[in-house]
C-alpha positions as CSV (number, residue, x, y, z in Angstrom):
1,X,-21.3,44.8,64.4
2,X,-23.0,43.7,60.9
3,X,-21.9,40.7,59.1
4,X,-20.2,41.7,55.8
5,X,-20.5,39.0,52.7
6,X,-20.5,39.6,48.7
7,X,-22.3,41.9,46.1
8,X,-24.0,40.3,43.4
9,X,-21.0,42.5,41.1
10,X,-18.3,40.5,43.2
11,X,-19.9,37.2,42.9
12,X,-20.8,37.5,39.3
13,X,-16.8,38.9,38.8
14,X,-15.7,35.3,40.6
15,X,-17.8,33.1,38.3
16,X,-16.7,34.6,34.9
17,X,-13.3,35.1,36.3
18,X,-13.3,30.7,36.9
19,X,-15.2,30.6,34.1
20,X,-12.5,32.1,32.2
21,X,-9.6,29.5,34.0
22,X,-12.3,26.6,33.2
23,X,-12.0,27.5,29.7
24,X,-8.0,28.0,29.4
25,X,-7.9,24.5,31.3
26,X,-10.1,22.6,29.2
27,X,-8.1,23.8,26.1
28,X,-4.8,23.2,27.8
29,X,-6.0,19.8,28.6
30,X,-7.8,19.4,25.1
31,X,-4.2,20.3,23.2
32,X,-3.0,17.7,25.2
33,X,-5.2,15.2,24.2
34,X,-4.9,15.7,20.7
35,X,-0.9,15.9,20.6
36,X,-1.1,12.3,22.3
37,X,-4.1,11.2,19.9
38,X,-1.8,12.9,16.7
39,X,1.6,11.3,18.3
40,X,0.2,7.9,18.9
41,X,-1.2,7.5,15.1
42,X,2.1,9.0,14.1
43,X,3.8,5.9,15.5
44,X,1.2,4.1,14.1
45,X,2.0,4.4,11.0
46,X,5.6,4.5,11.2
47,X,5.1,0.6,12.3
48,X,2.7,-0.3,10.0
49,X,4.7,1.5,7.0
50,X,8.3,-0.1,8.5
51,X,6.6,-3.3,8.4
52,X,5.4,-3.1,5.1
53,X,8.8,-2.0,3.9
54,X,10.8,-4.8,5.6
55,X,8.6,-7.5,4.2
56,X,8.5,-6.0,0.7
57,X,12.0,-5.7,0.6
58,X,13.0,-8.9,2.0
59,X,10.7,-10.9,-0.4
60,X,11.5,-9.0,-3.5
61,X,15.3,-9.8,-2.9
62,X,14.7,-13.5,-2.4
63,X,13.1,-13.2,-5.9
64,X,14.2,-15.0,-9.4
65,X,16.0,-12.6,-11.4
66,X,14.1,-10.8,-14.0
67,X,11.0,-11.7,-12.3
68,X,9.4,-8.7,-10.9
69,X,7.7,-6.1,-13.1
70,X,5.3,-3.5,-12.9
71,X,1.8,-2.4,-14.1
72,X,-0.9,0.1,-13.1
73,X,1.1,3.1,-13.9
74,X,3.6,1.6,-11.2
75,X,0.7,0.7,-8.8
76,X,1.4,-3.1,-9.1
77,X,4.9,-4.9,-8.1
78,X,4.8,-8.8,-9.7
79,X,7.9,-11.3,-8.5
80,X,8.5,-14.8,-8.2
81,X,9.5,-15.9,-5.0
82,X,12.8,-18.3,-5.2
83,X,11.9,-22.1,-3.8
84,X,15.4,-23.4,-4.4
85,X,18.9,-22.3,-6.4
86,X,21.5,-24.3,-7.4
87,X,23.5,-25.6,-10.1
88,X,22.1,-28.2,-13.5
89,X,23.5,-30.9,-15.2
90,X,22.3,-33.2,-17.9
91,X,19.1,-30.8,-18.8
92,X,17.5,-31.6,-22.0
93,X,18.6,-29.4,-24.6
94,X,17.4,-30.9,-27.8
95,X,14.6,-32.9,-28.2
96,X,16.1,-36.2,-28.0
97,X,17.5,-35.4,-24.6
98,X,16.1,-37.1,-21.7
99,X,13.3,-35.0,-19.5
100,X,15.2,-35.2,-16.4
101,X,17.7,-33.0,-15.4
102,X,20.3,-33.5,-11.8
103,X,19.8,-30.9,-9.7
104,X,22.4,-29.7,-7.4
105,X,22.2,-27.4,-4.4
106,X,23.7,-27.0,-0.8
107,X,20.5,-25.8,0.2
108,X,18.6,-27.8,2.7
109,X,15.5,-24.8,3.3
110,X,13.5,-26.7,1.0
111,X,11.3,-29.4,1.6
112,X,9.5,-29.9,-1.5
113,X,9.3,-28.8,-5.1
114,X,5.7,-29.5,-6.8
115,X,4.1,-29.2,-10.2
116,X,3.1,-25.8,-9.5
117,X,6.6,-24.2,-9.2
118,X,8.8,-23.8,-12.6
119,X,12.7,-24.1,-13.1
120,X,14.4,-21.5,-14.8
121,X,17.8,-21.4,-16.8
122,X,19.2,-18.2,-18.1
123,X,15.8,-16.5,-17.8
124,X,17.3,-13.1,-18.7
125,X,13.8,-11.3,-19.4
126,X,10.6,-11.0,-17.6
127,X,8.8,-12.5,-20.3
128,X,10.9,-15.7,-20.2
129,X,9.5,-16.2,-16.6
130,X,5.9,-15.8,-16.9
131,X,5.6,-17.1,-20.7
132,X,6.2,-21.3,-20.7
133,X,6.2,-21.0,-24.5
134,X,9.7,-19.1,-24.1
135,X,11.8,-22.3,-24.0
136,X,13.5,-20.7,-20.4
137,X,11.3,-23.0,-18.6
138,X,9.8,-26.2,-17.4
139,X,7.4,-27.6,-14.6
140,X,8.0,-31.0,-12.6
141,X,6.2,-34.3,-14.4
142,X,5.5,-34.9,-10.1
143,X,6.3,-33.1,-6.5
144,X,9.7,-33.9,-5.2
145,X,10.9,-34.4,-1.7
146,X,14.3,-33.2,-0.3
147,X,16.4,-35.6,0.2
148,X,18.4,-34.9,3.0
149,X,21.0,-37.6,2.2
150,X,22.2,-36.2,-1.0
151,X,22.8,-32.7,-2.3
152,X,21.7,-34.0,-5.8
153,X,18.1,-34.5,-7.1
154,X,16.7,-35.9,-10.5
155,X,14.2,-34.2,-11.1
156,X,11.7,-35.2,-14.2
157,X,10.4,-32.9,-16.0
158,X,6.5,-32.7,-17.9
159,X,6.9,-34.6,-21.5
160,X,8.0,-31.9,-24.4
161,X,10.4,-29.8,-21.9
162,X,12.9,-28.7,-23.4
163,X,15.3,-25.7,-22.5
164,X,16.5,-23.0,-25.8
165,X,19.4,-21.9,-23.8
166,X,22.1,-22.9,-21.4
167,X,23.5,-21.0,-18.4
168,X,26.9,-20.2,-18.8
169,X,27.6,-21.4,-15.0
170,X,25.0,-23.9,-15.4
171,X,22.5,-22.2,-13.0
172,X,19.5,-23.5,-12.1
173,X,16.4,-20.9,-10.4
174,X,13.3,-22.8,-9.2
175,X,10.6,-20.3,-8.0
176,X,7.4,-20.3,-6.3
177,X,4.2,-19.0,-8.2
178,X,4.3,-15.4,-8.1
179,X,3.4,-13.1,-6.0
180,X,2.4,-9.4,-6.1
181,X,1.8,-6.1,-4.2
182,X,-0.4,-3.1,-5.1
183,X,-1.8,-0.4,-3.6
184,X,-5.2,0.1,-4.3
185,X,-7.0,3.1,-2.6
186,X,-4.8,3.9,0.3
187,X,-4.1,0.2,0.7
188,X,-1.5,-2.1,0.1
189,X,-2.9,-4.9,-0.8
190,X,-0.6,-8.7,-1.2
191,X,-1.6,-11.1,-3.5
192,X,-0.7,-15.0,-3.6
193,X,-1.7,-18.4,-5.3
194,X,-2.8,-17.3,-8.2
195,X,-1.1,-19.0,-10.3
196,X,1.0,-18.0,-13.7
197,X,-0.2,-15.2,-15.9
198,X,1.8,-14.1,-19.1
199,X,-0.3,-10.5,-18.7
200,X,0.5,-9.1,-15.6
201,X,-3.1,-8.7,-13.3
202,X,-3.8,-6.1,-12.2
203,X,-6.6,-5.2,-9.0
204,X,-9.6,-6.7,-9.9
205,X,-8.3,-9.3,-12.8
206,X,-7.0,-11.6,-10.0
207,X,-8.1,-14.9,-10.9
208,X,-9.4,-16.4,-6.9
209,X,-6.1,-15.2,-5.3
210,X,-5.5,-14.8,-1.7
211,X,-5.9,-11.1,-0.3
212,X,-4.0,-10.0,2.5
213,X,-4.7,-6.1,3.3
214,X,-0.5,-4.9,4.5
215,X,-0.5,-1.1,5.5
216,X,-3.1,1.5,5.1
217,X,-3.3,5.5,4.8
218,X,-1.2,5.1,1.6
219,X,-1.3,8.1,-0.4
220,X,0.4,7.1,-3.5
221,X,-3.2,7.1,-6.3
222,X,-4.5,10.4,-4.5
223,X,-1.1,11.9,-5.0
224,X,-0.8,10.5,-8.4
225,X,2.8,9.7,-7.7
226,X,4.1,5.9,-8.8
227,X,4.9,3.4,-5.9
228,X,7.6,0.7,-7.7
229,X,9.6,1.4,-10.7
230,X,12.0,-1.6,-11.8
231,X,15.2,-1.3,-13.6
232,X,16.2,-4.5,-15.7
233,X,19.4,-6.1,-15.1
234,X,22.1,-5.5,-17.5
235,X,25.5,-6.9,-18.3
236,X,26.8,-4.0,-15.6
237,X,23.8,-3.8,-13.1
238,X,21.9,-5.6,-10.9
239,X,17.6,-5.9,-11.4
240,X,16.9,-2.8,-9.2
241,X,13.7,-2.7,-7.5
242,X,12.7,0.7,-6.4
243,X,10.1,1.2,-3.6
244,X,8.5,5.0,-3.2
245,X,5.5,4.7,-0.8
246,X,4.3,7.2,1.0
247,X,1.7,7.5,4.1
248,X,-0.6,10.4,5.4
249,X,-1.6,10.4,9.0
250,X,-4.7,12.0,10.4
251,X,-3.3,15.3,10.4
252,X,-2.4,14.7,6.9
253,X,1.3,14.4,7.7
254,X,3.5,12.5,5.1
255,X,5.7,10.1,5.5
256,X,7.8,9.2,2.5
257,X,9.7,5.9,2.0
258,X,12.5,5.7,-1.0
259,X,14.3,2.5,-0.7
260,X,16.2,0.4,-3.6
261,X,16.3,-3.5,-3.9
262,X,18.9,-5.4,-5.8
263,X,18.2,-8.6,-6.9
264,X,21.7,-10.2,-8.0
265,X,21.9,-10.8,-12.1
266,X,22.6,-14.2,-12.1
267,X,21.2,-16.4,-14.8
Protein backbone atom coordinates (compact mmCIF):
# COMPACT_ATOMS: atom_id res chain seq x y z
CA UNK A 1 0.00 0.00 0.00
CA UNK A 2 1.90 3.45 -0.97
CA UNK A 3 1.62 6.46 1.21
CA UNK A 4 -0.29 9.21 -0.64
CA UNK A 5 0.77 13.08 0.29
CA UNK A 6 0.59 16.44 -1.92
CA UNK A 7 1.61 17.61 -5.48
CA UNK A 8 3.71 20.52 -5.67
CA UNK A 9 0.21 22.09 -7.79
CA UNK A 10 -1.86 21.32 -4.48
CA UNK A 11 0.57 22.78 -2.15
CA UNK A 12 1.36 25.74 -4.16
CA UNK A 13 -2.82 26.15 -4.61
CA UNK A 14 -2.97 26.08 -0.46
CA UNK A 15 -0.41 28.78 0.01
CA UNK A 16 -1.90 31.38 -2.53
CA UNK A 17 -5.26 30.28 -1.48
CA UNK A 18 -4.08 31.61 2.61
CA UNK A 19 -2.24 33.92 1.01
CA UNK A 20 -5.20 35.29 -0.47
CA UNK A 21 -7.30 35.05 3.33
CA UNK A 22 -3.97 36.73 4.81
CA UNK A 23 -4.49 39.57 2.63
CA UNK A 24 -8.47 40.03 3.01
CA UNK A 25 -7.64 39.73 6.97
CA UNK A 26 -5.04 42.21 7.18
CA UNK A 27 -7.28 44.71 5.32
CA UNK A 28 -10.28 43.82 7.31
CA UNK A 29 -8.23 44.39 10.33
CA UNK A 30 -6.38 47.47 8.82
CA UNK A 31 -10.12 49.19 8.10
CA UNK A 32 -10.61 48.59 11.44
CA UNK A 33 -7.79 50.27 12.71
CA UNK A 34 -8.20 53.27 10.81
CA UNK A 35 -12.09 53.69 11.60
CA UNK A 36 -10.92 53.67 15.37
CA UNK A 37 -7.82 55.96 14.64
CA UNK A 38 -10.52 58.39 12.31
CA UNK A 39 -13.30 57.98 15.24
CA UNK A 40 -11.02 58.69 18.10
CA UNK A 41 -9.63 62.12 16.49
CA UNK A 42 -13.17 62.76 15.61
CA UNK A 43 -14.06 62.99 19.26
CA UNK A 44 -11.06 64.69 19.62
CA UNK A 45 -11.91 67.48 18.22
CA UNK A 46 -15.40 67.67 19.10
CA UNK A 47 -13.90 68.15 22.89
CA UNK A 48 -11.31 70.36 22.16
CA UNK A 49 -13.74 72.56 19.79
CA UNK A 50 -16.81 72.24 22.67
CA UNK A 51 -14.31 73.47 25.01
CA UNK A 52 -13.22 76.31 23.16
CA UNK A 53 -16.81 77.27 22.44
CA UNK A 54 -17.93 77.14 26.17
CA UNK A 55 -15.07 79.23 27.33
CA UNK A 56 -15.43 81.77 24.55
CA UNK A 57 -18.82 82.13 25.12
CA UNK A 58 -18.92 82.32 28.74
CA UNK A 59 -16.22 85.06 28.91
CA UNK A 60 -17.50 87.13 26.11
CA UNK A 61 -20.92 87.35 27.97
CA UNK A 62 -19.37 88.29 31.24
CA UNK A 63 -17.99 91.18 29.15
CA UNK A 64 -18.57 95.24 29.45
CA UNK A 65 -20.90 96.28 27.02
CA UNK A 66 -19.56 97.68 23.86
CA UNK A 67 -16.35 96.11 24.62
CA UNK A 68 -15.65 93.48 22.16
CA UNK A 69 -14.70 94.20 18.54
CA UNK A 70 -13.06 92.71 15.81
CA UNK A 71 -10.03 92.93 13.53
CA UNK A 72 -8.08 90.71 11.05
CA UNK A 73 -10.76 90.42 8.65
CA UNK A 74 -12.75 88.89 11.71
CA UNK A 75 -9.76 86.79 12.71
CA UNK A 76 -9.45 88.63 16.14
CA UNK A 77 -12.27 88.89 18.97
CA UNK A 78 -11.13 91.92 21.70
CA UNK A 79 -13.47 92.20 25.12
CA UNK A 80 -13.10 93.43 28.46
CA UNK A 81 -13.72 91.12 30.95
CA UNK A 82 -16.26 92.58 33.79
CA UNK A 83 -14.41 92.86 37.48
CA UNK A 84 -17.47 94.30 39.21
CA UNK A 85 -21.16 96.01 38.28
CA UNK A 86 -23.10 98.00 40.29
CA UNK A 87 -24.63 101.24 40.70
CA UNK A 88 -22.67 105.18 41.23
CA UNK A 89 -23.30 108.05 43.16
CA UNK A 90 -21.46 111.32 43.75
CA UNK A 91 -19.12 110.78 40.49
CA UNK A 92 -17.36 113.82 39.41
CA UNK A 93 -18.98 115.38 36.68
CA UNK A 94 -17.48 118.75 36.29
CA UNK A 95 -14.19 119.59 37.21
CA UNK A 96 -14.77 120.92 40.53
CA UNK A 97 -16.31 117.71 41.66
CA UNK A 98 -14.55 115.65 43.95
CA UNK A 99 -12.37 112.53 42.42
CA UNK A 100 -14.14 109.99 44.42
CA UNK A 101 -17.14 108.45 43.47
CA UNK A 102 -19.52 105.68 46.14
CA UNK A 103 -19.71 102.61 44.58
CA UNK A 104 -22.49 100.31 45.15
CA UNK A 105 -22.90 96.64 44.41
CA UNK A 106 -24.40 93.42 45.91
CA UNK A 107 -21.71 91.60 44.51
CA UNK A 108 -19.27 89.95 46.86
CA UNK A 109 -17.08 87.86 43.80
CA UNK A 110 -14.71 90.53 44.00
CA UNK A 111 -11.87 90.88 46.03
CA UNK A 112 -10.00 93.63 44.68
CA UNK A 113 -10.09 96.43 42.15
CA UNK A 114 -6.44 97.85 41.18
CA UNK A 115 -5.04 100.69 39.04
CA UNK A 116 -4.97 98.53 36.22
CA UNK A 117 -8.75 97.99 35.72
CA UNK A 118 -11.03 101.11 34.51
CA UNK A 119 -14.64 102.14 35.47
CA UNK A 120 -16.99 102.84 32.92
CA UNK A 121 -20.30 104.94 32.80
CA UNK A 122 -22.50 105.00 29.83
CA UNK A 123 -19.76 103.60 27.67
CA UNK A 124 -22.09 103.15 24.63
CA UNK A 125 -19.21 102.72 21.90
CA UNK A 126 -16.21 100.63 21.63
CA UNK A 127 -14.10 103.52 21.38
CA UNK A 128 -15.24 104.95 24.74
CA UNK A 129 -13.70 101.71 26.35
CA UNK A 130 -10.41 101.43 25.01
CA UNK A 131 -9.80 105.36 24.44
CA UNK A 132 -9.20 107.19 28.23
CA UNK A 133 -9.33 110.53 26.38
CA UNK A 134 -13.15 109.73 25.73
CA UNK A 135 -14.39 111.13 29.08
CA UNK A 136 -16.44 107.43 29.62
CA UNK A 137 -13.64 106.51 31.81
CA UNK A 138 -11.37 106.59 34.84
CA UNK A 139 -8.64 104.37 36.54
CA UNK A 140 -8.28 104.04 40.57
CA UNK A 141 -5.69 106.84 42.26
CA UNK A 142 -4.87 103.07 44.45
CA UNK A 143 -6.12 99.20 44.58
CA UNK A 144 -9.09 98.72 46.63
CA UNK A 145 -10.13 95.89 48.84
CA UNK A 146 -13.69 94.50 49.21
CA UNK A 147 -15.11 95.29 52.08
CA UNK A 148 -17.17 92.65 53.11
CA UNK A 149 -18.97 94.75 55.77
CA UNK A 150 -20.51 97.18 53.52
CA UNK A 151 -22.08 96.99 50.04
CA UNK A 152 -20.68 100.59 49.48
CA UNK A 153 -17.06 101.60 48.41
CA UNK A 154 -15.34 105.05 47.89
CA UNK A 155 -13.43 104.65 45.50
CA UNK A 156 -10.80 107.54 44.46
CA UNK A 157 -10.12 108.13 41.39
CA UNK A 158 -6.47 109.32 39.44
CA UNK A 159 -6.34 113.39 39.63
CA UNK A 160 -8.16 115.06 36.38
CA UNK A 161 -10.98 112.22 36.17
CA UNK A 162 -13.71 113.34 35.19
CA UNK A 163 -16.84 111.58 33.53
CA UNK A 164 -18.70 113.59 30.06
CA UNK A 165 -21.82 111.68 30.65
CA UNK A 166 -24.06 110.23 33.22
CA UNK A 167 -25.92 106.86 33.16
CA UNK A 168 -29.45 107.24 33.18
CA UNK A 169 -29.81 104.38 35.94
CA UNK A 170 -26.62 105.52 37.33
CA UNK A 171 -24.63 102.30 36.25
CA UNK A 172 -21.38 101.68 37.03
CA UNK A 173 -19.04 98.80 34.79
CA UNK A 174 -15.58 98.14 36.13
CA UNK A 175 -13.69 95.74 33.83
CA UNK A 176 -10.53 93.89 33.76
CA UNK A 177 -7.81 94.67 31.10
CA UNK A 178 -8.92 93.18 27.97
CA UNK A 179 -8.60 90.16 26.66
CA UNK A 180 -8.70 88.66 23.12
CA UNK A 181 -8.98 85.52 20.90
CA UNK A 182 -7.65 84.85 17.39
CA UNK A 183 -7.02 82.26 15.34
CA UNK A 184 -3.84 82.30 13.72
CA UNK A 185 -2.95 79.32 11.47
CA UNK A 186 -5.25 76.59 12.54
CA UNK A 187 -4.92 77.86 16.07
CA UNK A 188 -6.81 79.60 18.40
CA UNK A 189 -4.75 81.43 20.15
CA UNK A 190 -5.90 83.58 23.84
CA UNK A 191 -4.37 86.60 24.77
CA UNK A 192 -4.15 88.36 28.25
CA UNK A 193 -2.28 91.14 30.33
CA UNK A 194 -1.51 93.25 27.87
CA UNK A 195 -2.74 96.03 28.90
CA UNK A 196 -5.06 98.95 27.04
CA UNK A 197 -4.66 99.65 23.42
CA UNK A 198 -6.92 102.33 21.60
CA UNK A 199 -5.82 100.24 18.05
CA UNK A 200 -7.00 96.92 18.38
CA UNK A 201 -3.58 94.30 18.06
CA UNK A 202 -3.62 92.16 16.15
CA UNK A 203 -1.14 88.54 16.05
CA UNK A 204 2.17 89.66 16.24
CA UNK A 205 1.61 93.53 17.54
CA UNK A 206 0.96 92.05 21.08
CA UNK A 207 2.93 94.07 23.32
CA UNK A 208 4.56 90.99 26.01
CA UNK A 209 1.10 89.44 26.46
CA UNK A 210 0.40 86.00 27.79
CA UNK A 211 -0.20 83.21 25.08
CA UNK A 212 -2.28 80.44 25.69
CA UNK A 213 -2.68 78.00 22.57
CA UNK A 214 -6.99 76.87 22.97
CA UNK A 215 -8.06 74.44 20.09
CA UNK A 216 -6.27 73.42 17.00
CA UNK A 217 -7.05 72.10 13.39
CA UNK A 218 -9.07 75.30 12.86
CA UNK A 219 -9.78 75.90 9.36
CA UNK A 220 -11.13 79.35 9.39
CA UNK A 221 -7.73 81.44 7.29
CA UNK A 222 -7.34 78.35 4.88
CA UNK A 223 -11.01 78.52 4.24
CA UNK A 224 -10.89 82.27 4.05
CA UNK A 225 -14.17 82.31 5.86
CA UNK A 226 -14.41 84.99 9.10
CA UNK A 227 -14.48 83.50 12.64
CA UNK A 228 -16.42 86.54 14.94
CA UNK A 229 -18.50 89.15 13.55
CA UNK A 230 -20.05 91.65 16.24
CA UNK A 231 -23.18 93.54 15.98
CA UNK A 232 -23.32 96.83 18.18
CA UNK A 233 -25.99 97.29 20.63
CA UNK A 234 -28.76 99.57 19.71
CA UNK A 235 -31.61 101.17 21.42
CA UNK A 236 -33.69 97.73 20.40
CA UNK A 237 -30.83 94.98 20.49
CA UNK A 238 -28.45 93.53 22.54
CA UNK A 239 -24.32 93.65 21.57
CA UNK A 240 -24.45 90.37 19.57
CA UNK A 241 -21.39 88.47 19.47
CA UNK A 242 -21.35 85.87 16.72
CA UNK A 243 -18.89 82.87 16.84
CA UNK A 244 -18.42 80.82 13.26
CA UNK A 245 -15.44 78.39 13.88
CA UNK A 246 -14.90 75.59 12.09
CA UNK A 247 -12.47 72.46 12.56
CA UNK A 248 -11.04 69.75 10.04
CA UNK A 249 -10.03 66.43 11.33
CA UNK A 250 -7.50 64.10 9.73
CA UNK A 251 -9.69 63.01 7.21
CA UNK A 252 -10.40 66.46 6.43
CA UNK A 253 -13.89 66.31 7.95
CA UNK A 254 -15.54 69.66 9.09
CA UNK A 255 -16.96 70.50 11.86
CA UNK A 256 -18.76 73.81 11.89
CA UNK A 257 -19.71 75.83 15.00
CA UNK A 258 -22.43 78.95 14.62
CA UNK A 259 -23.30 80.23 17.97
CA UNK A 260 -24.57 83.91 18.99
CA UNK A 261 -23.68 85.78 22.28
CA UNK A 262 -25.59 88.54 23.78
CA UNK A 263 -24.06 90.83 25.97
CA UNK A 264 -27.02 92.86 27.75
CA UNK A 265 -27.10 96.78 26.60
CA UNK A 266 -26.88 98.26 29.76
CA UNK A 267 -24.94 101.48 30.17
Amino acid sequence: MRNRGFTLVELVIVIVLLAIVAIFSFQFVGFGSRMYASGAERVRILDQSRFVIERLTREVRNSVPNSARVAASGQCLEFVPIRAAGTYYNAPFRNSDPEQLTFVSLSEVWETITETDRLFIFATLSSHIYDADAGRSATLATTTANDDSTYQQLLDLDAGSVFSQRSPRQRLFIGQPPVSYCVESNQIVRYSNYGWQVSQPIPGSFPSAERSVMAEQVANIALGEPAFQVDQATLLQNNIVHLFIQFTSIDDERLFFSQEVHIPNAP
